[in-house]
The first five atom37 places (N, CA, C, CB, O) and aatype in JSON, in Angstrom:
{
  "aatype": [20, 20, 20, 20, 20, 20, 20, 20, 20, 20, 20, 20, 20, 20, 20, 20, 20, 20, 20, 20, 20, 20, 20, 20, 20, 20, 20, 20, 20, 20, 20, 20, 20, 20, 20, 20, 20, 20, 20, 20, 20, 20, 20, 20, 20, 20, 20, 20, 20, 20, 20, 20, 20, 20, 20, 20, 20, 20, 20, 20, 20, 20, 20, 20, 20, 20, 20, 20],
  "atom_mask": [
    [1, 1, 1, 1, 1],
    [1, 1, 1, 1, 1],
    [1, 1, 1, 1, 1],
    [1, 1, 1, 1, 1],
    [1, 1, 1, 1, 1],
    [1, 1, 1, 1, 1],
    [1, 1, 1, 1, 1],
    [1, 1, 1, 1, 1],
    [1, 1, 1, 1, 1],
    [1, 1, 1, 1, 1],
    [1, 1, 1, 1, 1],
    [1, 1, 1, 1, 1],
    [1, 1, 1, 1, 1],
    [1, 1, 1, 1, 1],
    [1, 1, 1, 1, 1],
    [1, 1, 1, 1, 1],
    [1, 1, 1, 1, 1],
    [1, 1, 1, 1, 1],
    [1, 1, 1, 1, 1],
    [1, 1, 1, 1, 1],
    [1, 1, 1, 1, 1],
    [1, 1, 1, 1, 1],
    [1, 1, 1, 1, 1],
    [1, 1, 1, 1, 1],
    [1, 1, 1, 1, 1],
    [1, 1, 1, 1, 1],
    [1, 1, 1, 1, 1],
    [1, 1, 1, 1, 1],
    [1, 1, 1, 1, 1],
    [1, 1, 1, 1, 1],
    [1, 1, 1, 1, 1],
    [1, 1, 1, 1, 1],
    [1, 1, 1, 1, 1],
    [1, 1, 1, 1, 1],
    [1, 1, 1, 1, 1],
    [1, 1, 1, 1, 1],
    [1, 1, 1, 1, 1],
    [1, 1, 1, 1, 1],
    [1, 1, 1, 1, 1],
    [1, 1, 1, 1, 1],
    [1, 1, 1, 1, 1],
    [1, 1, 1, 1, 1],
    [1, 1, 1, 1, 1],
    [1, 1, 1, 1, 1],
    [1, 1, 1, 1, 1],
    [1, 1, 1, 1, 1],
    [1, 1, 1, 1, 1],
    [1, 1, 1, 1, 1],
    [1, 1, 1, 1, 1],
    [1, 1, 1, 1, 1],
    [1, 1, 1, 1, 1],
    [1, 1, 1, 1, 1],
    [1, 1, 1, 1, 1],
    [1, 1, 1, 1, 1],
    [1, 1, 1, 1, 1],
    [1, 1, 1, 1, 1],
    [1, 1, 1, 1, 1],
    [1, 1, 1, 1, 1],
    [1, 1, 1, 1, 1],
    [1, 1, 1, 1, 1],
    [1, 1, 1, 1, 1],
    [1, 1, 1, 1, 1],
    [1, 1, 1, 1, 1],
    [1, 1, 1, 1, 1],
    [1, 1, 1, 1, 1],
    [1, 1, 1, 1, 1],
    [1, 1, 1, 1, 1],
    [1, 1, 1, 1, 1]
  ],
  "atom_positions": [
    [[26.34, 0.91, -7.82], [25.58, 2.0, -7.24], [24.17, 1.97, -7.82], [26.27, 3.36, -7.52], [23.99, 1.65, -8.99]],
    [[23.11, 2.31, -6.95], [21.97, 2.24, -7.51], [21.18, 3.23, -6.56], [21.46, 0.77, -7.65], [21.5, 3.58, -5.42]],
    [[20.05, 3.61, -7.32], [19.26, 4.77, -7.14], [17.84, 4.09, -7.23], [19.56, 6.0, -8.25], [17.46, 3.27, -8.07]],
    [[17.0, 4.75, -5.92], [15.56, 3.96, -5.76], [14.91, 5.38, -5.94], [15.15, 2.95, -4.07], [15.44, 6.44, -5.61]],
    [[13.59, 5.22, -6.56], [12.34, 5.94, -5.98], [11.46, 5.53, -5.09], [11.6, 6.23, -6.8], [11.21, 4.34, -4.96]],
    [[10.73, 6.67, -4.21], [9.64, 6.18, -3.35], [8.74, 6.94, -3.19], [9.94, 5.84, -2.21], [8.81, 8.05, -2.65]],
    [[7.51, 6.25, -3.78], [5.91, 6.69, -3.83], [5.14, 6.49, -2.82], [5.17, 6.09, -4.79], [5.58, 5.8, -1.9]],
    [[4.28, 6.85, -2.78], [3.43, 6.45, -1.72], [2.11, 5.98, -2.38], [3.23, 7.61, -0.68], [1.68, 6.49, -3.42]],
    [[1.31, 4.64, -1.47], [0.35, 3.83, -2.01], [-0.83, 3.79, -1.01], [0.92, 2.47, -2.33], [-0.8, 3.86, 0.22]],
    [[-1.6, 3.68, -1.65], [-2.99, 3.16, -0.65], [-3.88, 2.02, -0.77], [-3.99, 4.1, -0.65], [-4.47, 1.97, -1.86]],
    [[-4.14, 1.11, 0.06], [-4.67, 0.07, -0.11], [-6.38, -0.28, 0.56], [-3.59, -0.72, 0.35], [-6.55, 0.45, 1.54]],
    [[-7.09, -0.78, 0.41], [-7.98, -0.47, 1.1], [-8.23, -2.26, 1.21], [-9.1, 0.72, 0.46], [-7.49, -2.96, 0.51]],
    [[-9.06, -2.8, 1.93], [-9.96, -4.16, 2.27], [-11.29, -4.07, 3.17], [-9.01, -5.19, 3.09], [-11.24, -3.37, 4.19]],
    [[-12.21, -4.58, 2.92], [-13.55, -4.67, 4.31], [-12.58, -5.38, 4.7], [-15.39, -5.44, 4.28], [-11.84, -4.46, 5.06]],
    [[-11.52, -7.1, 5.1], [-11.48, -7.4, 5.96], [-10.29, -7.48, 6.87], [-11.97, -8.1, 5.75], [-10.38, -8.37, 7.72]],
    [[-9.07, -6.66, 6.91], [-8.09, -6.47, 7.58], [-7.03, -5.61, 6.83], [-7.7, -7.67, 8.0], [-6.96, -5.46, 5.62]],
    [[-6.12, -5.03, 7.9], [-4.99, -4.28, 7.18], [-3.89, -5.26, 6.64], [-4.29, -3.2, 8.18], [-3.08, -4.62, 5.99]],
    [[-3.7, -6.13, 6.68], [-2.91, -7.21, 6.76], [-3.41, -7.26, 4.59], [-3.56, -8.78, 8.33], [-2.57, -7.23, 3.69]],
    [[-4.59, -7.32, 4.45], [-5.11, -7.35, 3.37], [-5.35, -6.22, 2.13], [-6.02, -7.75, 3.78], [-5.3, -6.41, 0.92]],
    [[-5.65, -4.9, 2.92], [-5.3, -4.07, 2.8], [-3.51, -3.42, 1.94], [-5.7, -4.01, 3.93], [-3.34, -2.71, 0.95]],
    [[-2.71, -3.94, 2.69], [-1.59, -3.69, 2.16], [-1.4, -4.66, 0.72], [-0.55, -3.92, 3.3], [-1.12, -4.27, -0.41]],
    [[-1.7, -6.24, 1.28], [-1.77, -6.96, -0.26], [-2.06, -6.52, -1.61], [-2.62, -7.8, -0.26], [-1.43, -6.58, -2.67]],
    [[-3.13, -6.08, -1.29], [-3.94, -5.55, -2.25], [-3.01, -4.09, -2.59], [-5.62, -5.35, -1.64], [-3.02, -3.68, -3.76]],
    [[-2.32, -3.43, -1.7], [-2.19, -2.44, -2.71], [-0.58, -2.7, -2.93], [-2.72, -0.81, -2.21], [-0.11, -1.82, -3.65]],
    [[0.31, -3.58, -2.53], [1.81, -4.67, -3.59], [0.69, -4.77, -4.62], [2.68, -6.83, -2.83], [0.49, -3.98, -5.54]],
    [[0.04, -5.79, -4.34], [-0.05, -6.28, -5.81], [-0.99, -5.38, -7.18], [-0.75, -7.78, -5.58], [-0.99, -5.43, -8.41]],
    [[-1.24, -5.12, -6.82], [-2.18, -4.12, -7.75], [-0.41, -2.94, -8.15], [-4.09, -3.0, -6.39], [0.02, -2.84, -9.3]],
    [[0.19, -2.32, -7.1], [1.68, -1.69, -7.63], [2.42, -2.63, -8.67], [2.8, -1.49, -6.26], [2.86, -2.44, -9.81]],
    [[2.37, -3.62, -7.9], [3.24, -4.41, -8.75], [3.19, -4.57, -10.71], [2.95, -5.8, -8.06], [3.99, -4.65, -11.65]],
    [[2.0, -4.57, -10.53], [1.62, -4.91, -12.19], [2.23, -3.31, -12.81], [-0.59, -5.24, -12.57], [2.75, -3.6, -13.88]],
    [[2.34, -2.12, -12.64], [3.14, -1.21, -13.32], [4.42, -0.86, -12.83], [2.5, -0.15, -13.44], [5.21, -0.06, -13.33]],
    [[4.53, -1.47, -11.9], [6.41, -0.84, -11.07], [6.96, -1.91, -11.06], [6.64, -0.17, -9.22], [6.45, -2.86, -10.47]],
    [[8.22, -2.04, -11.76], [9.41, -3.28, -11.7], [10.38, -3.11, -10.11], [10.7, -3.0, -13.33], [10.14, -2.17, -9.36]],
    [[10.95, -3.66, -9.92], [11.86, -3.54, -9.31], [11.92, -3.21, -7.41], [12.33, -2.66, -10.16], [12.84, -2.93, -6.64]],
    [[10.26, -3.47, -7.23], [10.12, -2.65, -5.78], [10.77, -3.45, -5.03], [8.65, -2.36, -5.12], [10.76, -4.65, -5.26]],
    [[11.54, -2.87, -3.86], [12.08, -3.42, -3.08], [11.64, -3.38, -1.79], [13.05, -3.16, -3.21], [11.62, -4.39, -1.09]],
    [[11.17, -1.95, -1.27], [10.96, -2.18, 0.26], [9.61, -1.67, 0.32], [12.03, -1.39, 1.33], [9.4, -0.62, -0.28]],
    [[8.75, -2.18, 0.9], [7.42, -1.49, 1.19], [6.99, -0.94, 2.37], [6.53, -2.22, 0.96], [6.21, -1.79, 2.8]],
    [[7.03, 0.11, 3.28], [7.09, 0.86, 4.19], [5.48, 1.23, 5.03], [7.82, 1.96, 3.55], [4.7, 1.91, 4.37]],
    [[5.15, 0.88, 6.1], [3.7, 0.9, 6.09], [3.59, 1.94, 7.15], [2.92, -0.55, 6.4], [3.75, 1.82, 8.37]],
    [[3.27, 3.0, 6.44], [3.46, 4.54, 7.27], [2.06, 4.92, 8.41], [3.47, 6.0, 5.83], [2.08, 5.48, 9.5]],
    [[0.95, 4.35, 7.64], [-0.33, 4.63, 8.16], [-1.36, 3.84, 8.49], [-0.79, 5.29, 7.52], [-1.77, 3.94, 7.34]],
    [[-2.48, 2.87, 9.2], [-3.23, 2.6, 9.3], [-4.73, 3.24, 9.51], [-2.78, 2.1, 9.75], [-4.53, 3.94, 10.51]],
    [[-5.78, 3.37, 9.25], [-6.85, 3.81, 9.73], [-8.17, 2.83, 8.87], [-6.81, 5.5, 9.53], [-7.98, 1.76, 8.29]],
    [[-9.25, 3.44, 8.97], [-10.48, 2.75, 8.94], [-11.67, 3.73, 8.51], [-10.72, 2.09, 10.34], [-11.92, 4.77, 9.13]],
    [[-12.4, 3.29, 7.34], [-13.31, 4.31, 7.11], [-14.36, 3.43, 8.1], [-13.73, 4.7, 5.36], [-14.18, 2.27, 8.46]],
    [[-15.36, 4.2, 8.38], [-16.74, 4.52, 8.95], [-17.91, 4.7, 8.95], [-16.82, 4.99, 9.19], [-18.35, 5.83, 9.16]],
    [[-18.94, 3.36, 8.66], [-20.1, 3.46, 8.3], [-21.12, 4.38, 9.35], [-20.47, 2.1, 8.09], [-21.06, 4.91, 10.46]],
    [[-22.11, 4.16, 8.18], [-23.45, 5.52, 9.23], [-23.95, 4.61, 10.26], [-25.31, 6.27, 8.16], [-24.27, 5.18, 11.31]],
    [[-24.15, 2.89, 10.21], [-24.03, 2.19, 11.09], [-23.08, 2.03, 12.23], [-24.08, 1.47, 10.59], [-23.4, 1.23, 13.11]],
    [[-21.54, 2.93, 12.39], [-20.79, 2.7, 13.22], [-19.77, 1.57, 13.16], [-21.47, 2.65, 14.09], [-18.9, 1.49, 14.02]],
    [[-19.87, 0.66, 12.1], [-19.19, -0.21, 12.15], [-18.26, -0.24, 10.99], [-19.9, -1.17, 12.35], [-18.89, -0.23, 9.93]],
    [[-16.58, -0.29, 10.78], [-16.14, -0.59, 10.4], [-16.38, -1.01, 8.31], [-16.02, -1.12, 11.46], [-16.65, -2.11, 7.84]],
    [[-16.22, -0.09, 7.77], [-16.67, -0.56, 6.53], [-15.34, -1.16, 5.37], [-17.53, 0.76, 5.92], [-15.51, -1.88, 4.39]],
    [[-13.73, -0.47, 6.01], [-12.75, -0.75, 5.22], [-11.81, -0.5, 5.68], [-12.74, -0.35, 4.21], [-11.95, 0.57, 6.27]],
    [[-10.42, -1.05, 5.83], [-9.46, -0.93, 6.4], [-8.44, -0.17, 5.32], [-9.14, -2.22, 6.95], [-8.56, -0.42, 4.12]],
    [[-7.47, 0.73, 5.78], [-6.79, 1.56, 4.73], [-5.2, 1.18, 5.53], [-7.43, 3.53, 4.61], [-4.99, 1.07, 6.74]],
    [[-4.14, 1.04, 4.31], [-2.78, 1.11, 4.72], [-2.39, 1.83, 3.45], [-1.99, -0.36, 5.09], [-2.63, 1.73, 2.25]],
    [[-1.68, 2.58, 4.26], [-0.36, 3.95, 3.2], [0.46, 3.71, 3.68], [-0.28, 5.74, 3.17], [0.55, 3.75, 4.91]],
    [[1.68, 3.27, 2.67], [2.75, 2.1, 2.37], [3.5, 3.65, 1.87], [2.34, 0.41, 0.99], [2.94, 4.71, 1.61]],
    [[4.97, 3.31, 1.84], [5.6, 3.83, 0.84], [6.78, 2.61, 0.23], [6.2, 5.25, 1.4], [7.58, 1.93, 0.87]],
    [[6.6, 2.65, -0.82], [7.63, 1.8, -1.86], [8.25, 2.3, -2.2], [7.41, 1.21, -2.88], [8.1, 3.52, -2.3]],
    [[9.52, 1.58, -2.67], [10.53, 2.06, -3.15], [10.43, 1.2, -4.34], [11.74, 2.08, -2.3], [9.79, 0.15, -4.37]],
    [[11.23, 1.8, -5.48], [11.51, 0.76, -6.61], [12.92, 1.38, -7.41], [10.01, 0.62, -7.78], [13.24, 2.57, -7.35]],
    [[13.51, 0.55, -8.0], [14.93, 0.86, -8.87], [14.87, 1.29, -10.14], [15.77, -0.28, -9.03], [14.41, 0.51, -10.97]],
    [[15.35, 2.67, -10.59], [15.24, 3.25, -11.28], [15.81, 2.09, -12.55], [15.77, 4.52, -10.87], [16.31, 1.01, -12.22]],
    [[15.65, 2.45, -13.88], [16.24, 1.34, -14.4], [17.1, 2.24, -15.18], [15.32, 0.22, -15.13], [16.78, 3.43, -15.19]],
    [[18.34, 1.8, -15.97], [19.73, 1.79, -16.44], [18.9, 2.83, -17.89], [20.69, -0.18, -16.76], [19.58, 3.25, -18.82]]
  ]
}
């Protein structure tokens, strides 16, 4: 039997959500053992005064295994 927690994360990139999410596994990863599922709840995009696209955002939720 085992028991998970699940947080929620945010990732940001200038160049895709695809990158976006990378960035925010791996940056989780270095303090959370055990994550298992990463859940990608949200996409959106901040918005320069130029109109164009300045950063892509993904809010993930992870899970990870409580430990013994």
């Amino acid at each position: 039997m085992s028991v998970y927690k699940v947080i929620e994360i945010v990732g940001t990139s200038p160049d895709s959500w695809e990158d976006a999410a990378s960035a925010a596994v791996e940056k989780a990863s270095g303090s959370l053992r055990d994550m298992r599922i990463g859940e990608v709840k949200e996409f959106d995009v901040t918005i320069g005064d130029d109109g164009r696209i300045e950063a892509y955002r993904v809010r993930l939720s992870v899970s990870f295994k409580f430990e013994s």
